[in-house]
mmCIF file of the C-alpha atoms, coordinates in Angstrom:
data_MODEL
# 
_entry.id   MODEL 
# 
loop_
_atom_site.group_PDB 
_atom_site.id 
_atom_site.type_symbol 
_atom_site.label_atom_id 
_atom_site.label_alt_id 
_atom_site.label_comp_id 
_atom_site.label_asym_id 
_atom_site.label_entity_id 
_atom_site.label_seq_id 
_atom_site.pdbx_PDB_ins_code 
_atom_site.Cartn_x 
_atom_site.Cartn_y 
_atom_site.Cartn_z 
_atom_site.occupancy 
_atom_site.B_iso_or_equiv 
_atom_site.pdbx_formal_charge 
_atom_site.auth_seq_id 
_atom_site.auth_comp_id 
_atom_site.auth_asym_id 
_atom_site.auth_atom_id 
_atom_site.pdbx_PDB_model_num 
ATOM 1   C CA . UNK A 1 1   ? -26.019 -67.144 13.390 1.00 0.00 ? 1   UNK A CA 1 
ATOM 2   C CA . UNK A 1 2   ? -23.926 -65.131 15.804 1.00 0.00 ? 2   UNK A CA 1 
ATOM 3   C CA . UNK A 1 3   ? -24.101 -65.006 19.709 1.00 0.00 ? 3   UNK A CA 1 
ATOM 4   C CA . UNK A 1 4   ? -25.703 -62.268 21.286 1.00 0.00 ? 4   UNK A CA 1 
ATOM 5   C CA . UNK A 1 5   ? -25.145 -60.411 24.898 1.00 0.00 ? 5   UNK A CA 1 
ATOM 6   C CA . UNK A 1 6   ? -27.394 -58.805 27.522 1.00 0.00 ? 6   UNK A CA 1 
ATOM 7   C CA . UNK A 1 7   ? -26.212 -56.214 30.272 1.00 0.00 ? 7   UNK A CA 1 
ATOM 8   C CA . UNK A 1 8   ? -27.770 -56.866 32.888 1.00 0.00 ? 8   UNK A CA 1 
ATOM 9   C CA . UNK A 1 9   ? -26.736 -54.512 35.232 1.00 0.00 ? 9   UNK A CA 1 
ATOM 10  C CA . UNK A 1 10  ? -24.055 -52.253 34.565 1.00 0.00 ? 10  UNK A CA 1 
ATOM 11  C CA . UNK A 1 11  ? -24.042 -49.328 37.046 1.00 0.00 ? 11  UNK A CA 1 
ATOM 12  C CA . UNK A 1 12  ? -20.819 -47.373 35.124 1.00 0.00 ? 12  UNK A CA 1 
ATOM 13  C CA . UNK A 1 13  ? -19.984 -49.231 32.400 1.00 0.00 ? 13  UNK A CA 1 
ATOM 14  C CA . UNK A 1 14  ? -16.491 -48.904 30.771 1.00 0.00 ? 14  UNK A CA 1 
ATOM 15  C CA . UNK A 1 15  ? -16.421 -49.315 27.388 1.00 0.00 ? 15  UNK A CA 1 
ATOM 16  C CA . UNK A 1 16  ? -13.100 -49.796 24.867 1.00 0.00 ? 16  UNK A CA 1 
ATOM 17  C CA . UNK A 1 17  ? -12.444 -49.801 21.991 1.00 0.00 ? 17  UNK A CA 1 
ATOM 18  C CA . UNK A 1 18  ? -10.823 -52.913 20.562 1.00 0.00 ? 18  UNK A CA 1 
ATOM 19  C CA . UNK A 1 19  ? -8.742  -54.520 17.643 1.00 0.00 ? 19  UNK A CA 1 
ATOM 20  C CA . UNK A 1 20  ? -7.943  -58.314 17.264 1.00 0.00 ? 20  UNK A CA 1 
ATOM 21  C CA . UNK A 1 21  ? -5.280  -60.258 14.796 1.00 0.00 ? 21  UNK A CA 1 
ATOM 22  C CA . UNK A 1 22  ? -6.940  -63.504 15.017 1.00 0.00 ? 22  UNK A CA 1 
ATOM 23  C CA . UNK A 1 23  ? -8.465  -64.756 11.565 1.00 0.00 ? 23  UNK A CA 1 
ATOM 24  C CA . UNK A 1 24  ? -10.984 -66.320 12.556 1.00 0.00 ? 24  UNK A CA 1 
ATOM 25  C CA . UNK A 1 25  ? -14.251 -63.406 13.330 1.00 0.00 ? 25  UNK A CA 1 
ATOM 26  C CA . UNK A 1 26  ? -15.290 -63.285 17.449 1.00 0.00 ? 26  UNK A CA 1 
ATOM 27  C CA . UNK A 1 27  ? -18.563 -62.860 18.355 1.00 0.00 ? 27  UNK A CA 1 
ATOM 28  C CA . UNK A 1 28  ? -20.443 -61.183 21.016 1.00 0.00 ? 28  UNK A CA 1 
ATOM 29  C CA . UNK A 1 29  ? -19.974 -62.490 24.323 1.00 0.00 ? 29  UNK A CA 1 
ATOM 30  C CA . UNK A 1 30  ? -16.069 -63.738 23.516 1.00 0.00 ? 30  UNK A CA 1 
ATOM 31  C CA . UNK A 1 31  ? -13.792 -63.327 26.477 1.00 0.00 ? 31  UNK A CA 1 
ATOM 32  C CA . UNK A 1 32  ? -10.818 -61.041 25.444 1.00 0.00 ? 32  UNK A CA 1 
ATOM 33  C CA . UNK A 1 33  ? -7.406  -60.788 26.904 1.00 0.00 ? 33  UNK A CA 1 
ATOM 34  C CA . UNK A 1 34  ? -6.302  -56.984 26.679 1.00 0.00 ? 34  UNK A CA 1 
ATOM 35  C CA . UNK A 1 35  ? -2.416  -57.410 25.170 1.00 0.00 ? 35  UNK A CA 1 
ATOM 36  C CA . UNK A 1 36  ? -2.137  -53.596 25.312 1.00 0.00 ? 36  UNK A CA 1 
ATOM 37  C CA . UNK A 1 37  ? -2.509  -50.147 22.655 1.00 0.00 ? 37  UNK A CA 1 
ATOM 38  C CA . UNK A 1 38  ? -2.854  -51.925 18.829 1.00 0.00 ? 38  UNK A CA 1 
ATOM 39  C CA . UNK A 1 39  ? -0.205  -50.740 16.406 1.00 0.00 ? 39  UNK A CA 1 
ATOM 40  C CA . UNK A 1 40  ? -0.094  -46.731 16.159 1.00 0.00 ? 40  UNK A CA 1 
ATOM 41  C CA . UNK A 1 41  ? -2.966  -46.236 18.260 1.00 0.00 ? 41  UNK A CA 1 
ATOM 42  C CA . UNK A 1 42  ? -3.772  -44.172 21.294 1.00 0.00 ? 42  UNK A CA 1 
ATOM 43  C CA . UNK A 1 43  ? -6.955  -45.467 22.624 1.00 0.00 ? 43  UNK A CA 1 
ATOM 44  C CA . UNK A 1 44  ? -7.696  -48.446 21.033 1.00 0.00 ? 44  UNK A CA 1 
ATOM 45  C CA . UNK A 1 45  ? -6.525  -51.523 22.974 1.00 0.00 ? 45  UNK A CA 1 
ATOM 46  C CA . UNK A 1 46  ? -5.493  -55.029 20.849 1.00 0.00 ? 46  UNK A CA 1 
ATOM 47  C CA . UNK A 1 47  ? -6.927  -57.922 22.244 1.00 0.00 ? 47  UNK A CA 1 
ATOM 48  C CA . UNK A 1 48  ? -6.110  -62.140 21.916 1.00 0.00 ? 48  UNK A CA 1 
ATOM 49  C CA . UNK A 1 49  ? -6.702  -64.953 23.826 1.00 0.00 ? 49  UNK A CA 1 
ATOM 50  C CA . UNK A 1 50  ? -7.464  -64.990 27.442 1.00 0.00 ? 50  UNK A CA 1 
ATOM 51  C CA . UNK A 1 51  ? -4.024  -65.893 29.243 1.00 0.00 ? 51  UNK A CA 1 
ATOM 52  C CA . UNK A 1 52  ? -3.901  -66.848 33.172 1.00 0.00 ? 52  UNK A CA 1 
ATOM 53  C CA . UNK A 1 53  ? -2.770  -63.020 33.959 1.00 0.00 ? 53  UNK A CA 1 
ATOM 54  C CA . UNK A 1 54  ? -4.495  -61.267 31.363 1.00 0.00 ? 54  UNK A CA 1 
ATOM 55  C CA . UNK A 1 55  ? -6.766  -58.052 31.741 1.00 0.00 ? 55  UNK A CA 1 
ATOM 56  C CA . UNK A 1 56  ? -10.523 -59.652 31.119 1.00 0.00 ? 56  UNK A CA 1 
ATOM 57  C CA . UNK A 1 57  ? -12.325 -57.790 28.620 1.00 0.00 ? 57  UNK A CA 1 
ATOM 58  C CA . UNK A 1 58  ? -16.111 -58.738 27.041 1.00 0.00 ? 58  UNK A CA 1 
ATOM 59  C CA . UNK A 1 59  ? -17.025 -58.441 22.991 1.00 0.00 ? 59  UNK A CA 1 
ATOM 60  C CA . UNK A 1 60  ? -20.099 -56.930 23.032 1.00 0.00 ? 60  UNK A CA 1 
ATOM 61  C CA . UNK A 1 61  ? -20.565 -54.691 19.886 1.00 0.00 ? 61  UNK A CA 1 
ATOM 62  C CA . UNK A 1 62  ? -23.405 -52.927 18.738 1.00 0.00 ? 62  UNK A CA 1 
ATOM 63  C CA . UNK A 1 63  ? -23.757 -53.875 14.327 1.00 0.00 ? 63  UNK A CA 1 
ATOM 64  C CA . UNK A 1 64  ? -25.270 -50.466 13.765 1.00 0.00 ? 64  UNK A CA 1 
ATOM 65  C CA . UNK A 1 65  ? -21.821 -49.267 14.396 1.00 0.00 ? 65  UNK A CA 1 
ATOM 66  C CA . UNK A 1 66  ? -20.885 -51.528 11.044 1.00 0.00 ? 66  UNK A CA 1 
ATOM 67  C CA . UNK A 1 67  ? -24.121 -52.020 9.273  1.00 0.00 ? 67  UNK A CA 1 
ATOM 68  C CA . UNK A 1 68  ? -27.567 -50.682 9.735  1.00 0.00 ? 68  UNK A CA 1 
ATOM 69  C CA . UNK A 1 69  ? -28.837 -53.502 8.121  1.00 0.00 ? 69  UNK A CA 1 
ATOM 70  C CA . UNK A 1 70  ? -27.570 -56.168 10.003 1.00 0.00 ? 70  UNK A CA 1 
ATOM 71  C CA . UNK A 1 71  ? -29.475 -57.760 12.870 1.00 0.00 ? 71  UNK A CA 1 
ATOM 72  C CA . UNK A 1 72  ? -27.562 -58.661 15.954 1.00 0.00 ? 72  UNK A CA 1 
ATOM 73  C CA . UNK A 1 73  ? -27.347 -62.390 15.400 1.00 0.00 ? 73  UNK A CA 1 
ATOM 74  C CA . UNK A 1 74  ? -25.408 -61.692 12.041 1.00 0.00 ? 74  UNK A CA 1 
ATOM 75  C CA . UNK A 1 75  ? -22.760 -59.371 13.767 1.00 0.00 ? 75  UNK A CA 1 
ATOM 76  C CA . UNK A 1 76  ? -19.170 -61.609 14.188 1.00 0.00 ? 76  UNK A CA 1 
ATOM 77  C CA . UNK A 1 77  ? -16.007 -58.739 14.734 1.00 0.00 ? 77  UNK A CA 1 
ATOM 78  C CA . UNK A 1 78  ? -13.638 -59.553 12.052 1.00 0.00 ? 78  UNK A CA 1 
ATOM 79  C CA . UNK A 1 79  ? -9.802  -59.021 11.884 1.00 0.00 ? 79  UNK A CA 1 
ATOM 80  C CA . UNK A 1 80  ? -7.934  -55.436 11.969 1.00 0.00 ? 80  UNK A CA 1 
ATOM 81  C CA . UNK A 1 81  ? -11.840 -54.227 12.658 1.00 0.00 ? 81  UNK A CA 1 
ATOM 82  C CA . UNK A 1 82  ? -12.180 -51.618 15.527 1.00 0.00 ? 82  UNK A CA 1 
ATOM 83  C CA . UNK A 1 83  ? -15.049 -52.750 17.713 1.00 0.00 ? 83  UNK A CA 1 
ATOM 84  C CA . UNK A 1 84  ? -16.208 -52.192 21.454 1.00 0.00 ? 84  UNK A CA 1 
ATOM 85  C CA . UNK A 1 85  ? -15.679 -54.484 24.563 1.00 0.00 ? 85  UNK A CA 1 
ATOM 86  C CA . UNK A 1 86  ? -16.303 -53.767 28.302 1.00 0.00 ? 86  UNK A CA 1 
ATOM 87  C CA . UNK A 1 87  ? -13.779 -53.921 30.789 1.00 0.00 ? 87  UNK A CA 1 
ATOM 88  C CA . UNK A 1 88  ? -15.820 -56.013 33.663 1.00 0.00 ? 88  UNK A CA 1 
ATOM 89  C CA . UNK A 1 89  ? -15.990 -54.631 37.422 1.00 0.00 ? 89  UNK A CA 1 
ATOM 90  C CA . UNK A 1 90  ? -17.165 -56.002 40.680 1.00 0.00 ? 90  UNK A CA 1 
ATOM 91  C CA . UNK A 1 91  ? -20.836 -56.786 40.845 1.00 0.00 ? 91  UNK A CA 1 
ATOM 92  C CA . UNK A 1 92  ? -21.782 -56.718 37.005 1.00 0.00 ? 92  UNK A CA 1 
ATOM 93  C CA . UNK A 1 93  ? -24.146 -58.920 35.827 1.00 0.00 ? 93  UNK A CA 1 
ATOM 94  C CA . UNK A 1 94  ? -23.919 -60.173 32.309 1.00 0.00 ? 94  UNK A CA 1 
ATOM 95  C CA . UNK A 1 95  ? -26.087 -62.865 30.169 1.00 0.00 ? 95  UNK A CA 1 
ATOM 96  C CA . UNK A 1 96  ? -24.212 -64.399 27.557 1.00 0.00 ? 96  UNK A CA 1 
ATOM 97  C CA . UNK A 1 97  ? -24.041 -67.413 25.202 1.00 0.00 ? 97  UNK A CA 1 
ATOM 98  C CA . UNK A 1 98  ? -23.623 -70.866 26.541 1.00 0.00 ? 98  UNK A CA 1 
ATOM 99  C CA . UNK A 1 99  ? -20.953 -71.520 23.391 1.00 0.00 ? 99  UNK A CA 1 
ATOM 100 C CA . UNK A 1 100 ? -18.447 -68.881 25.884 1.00 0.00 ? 100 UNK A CA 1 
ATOM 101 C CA . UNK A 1 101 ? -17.815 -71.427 28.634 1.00 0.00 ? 101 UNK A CA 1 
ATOM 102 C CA . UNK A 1 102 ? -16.089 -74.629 28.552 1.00 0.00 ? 102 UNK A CA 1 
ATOM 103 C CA . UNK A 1 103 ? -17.754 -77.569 29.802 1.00 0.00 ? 103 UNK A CA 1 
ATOM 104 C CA . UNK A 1 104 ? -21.203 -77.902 31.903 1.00 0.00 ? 104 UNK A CA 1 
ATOM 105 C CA . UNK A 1 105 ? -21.953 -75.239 34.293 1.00 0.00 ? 105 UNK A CA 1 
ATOM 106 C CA . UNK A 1 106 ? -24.573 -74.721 37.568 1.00 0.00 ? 106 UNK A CA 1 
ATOM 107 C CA . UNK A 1 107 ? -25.836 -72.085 39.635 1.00 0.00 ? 107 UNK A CA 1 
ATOM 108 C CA . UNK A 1 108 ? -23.162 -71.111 41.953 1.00 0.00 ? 108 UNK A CA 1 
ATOM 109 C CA . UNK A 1 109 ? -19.972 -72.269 39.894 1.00 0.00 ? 109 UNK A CA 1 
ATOM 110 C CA . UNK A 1 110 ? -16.958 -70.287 40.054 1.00 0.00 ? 110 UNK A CA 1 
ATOM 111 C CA . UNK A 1 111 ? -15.177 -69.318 36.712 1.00 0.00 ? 111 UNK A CA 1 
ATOM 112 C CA . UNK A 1 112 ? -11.605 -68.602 35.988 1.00 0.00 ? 112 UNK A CA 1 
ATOM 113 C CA . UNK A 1 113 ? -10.281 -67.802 32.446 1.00 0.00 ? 113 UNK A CA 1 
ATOM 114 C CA . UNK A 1 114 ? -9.632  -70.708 30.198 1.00 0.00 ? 114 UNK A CA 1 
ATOM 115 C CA . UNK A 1 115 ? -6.059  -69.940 29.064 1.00 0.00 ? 115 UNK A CA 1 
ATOM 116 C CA . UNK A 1 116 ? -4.940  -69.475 24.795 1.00 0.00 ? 116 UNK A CA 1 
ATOM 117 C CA . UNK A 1 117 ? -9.196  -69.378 24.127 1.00 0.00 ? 117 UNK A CA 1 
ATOM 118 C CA . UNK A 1 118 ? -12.329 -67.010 24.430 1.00 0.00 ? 118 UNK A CA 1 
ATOM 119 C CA . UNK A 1 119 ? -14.045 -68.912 27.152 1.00 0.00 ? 119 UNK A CA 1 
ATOM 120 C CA . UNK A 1 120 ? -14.354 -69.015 30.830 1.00 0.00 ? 120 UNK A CA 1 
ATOM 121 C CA . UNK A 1 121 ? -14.458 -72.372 32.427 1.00 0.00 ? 121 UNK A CA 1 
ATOM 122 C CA . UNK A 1 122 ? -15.170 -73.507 36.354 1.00 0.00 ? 122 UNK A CA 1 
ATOM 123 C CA . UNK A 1 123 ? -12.744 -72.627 38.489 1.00 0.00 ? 123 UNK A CA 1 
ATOM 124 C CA . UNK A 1 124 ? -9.938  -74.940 39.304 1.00 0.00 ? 124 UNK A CA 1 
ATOM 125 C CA . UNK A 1 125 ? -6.792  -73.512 40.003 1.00 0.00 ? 125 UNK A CA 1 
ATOM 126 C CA . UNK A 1 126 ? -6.339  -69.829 38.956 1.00 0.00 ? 126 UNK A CA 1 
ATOM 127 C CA . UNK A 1 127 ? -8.301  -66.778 40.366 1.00 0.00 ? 127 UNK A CA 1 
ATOM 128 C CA . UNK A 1 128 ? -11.862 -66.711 39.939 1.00 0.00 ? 128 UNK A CA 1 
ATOM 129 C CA . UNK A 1 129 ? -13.564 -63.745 37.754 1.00 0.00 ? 129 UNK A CA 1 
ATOM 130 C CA . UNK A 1 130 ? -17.085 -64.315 37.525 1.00 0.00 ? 130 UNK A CA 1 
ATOM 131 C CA . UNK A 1 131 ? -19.791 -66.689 39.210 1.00 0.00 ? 131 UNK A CA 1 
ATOM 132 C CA . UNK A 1 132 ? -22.554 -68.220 37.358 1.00 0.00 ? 132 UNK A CA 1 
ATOM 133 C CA . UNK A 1 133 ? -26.137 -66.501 38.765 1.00 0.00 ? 133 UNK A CA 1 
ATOM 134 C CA . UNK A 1 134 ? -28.392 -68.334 35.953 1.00 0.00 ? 134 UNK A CA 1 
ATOM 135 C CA . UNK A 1 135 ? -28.716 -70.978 33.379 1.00 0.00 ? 135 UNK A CA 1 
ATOM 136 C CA . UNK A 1 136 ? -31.328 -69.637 31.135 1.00 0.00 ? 136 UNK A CA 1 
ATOM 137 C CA . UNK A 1 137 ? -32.374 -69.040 27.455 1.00 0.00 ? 137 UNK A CA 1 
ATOM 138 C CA . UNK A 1 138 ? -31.946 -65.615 26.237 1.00 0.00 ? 138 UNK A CA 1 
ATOM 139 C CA . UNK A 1 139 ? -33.692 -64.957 22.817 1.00 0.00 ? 139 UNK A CA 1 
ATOM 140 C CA . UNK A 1 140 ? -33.925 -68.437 21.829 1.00 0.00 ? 140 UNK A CA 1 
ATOM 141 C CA . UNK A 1 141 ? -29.974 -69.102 22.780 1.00 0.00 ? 141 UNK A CA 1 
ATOM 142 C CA . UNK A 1 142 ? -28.551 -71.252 25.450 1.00 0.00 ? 142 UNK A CA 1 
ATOM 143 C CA . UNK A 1 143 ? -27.299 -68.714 27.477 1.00 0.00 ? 143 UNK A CA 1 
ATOM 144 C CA . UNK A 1 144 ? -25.782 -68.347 31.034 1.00 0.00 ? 144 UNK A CA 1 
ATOM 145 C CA . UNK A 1 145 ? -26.102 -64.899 33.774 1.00 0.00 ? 145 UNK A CA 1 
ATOM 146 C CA . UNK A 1 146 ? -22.887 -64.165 35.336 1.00 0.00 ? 146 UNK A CA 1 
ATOM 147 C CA . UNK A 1 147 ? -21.710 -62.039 37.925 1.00 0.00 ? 147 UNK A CA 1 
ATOM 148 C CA . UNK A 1 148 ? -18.346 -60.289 38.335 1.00 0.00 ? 148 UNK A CA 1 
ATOM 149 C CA . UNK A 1 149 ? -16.741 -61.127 41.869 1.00 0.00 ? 149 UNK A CA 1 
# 
């Protein structure tokens, strides 16, 4: 079963649209690195693995774009697939899996992206992104509320 994603509180989102070349499917709530335009495209951005100085990006893709059958949970983004992510700003709030952060987490922790994956982790060294509002569940999944600093 496949993570799911809540907005919270997105005032003006901005959604884009998104490619990836990894093999293995991403599911909603993976942190992308933006790596710029995919291959003979104009608006459609090709994404990887977060890097230190990577442009954040979140999966979060609605399956009736790719089946009308499919229930959230089943959605995972596979490869050379166009699907959406959100480019986070200042003072979002987002609730999203548990399985997208590295390690354990508390009210109040700082995140910074977790370099070559699709997680965030607490904040060590690099420039923090996001900072953790909630531990909660969230349909039944482990889930955690962040907010974009």
């Amino acid at each position: 079963m496949a993570t799911i994603v809540r907005l919270d509180r997105l005032p003006y989102p901005n959604p884009i649209s998104i490619k990836h070349k990894n093999e293995t499917p991403l599911e909603n709530g993976a942190f992308l690195g933006i790596k710029g335009f995919a291959q003979n495209e104009r608006e459609c951005y090709e994404v990887e693995a977060l890097k230190d100085d990577s442009q954040l990006a979140i999966l979060k893709c609605s399956v009736l774009m790719h089946d009308e059958r499919l229930d959230e949970r089943d959605f995972v983004l596979k490869k050379d697939i166009a699907g959406r992510a959100y480019l986070p700003q200042k003072g979002e709030v987002y609730t999203i899996a548990k399985s997208h952060f590295d390690g354990d987490l508390v009210v109040g922790d700082k995140l910074e992206k977790k370099a070559a994956t699709y997680q965030l982790t607490k904040k060590t060294t690099n420039e923090a992104v996001a900072i953790v509002r909630k531990i909660l569940s969230y349909e039944g999944q482990p889930s955690v509320m962040i907010e974009i600093i």
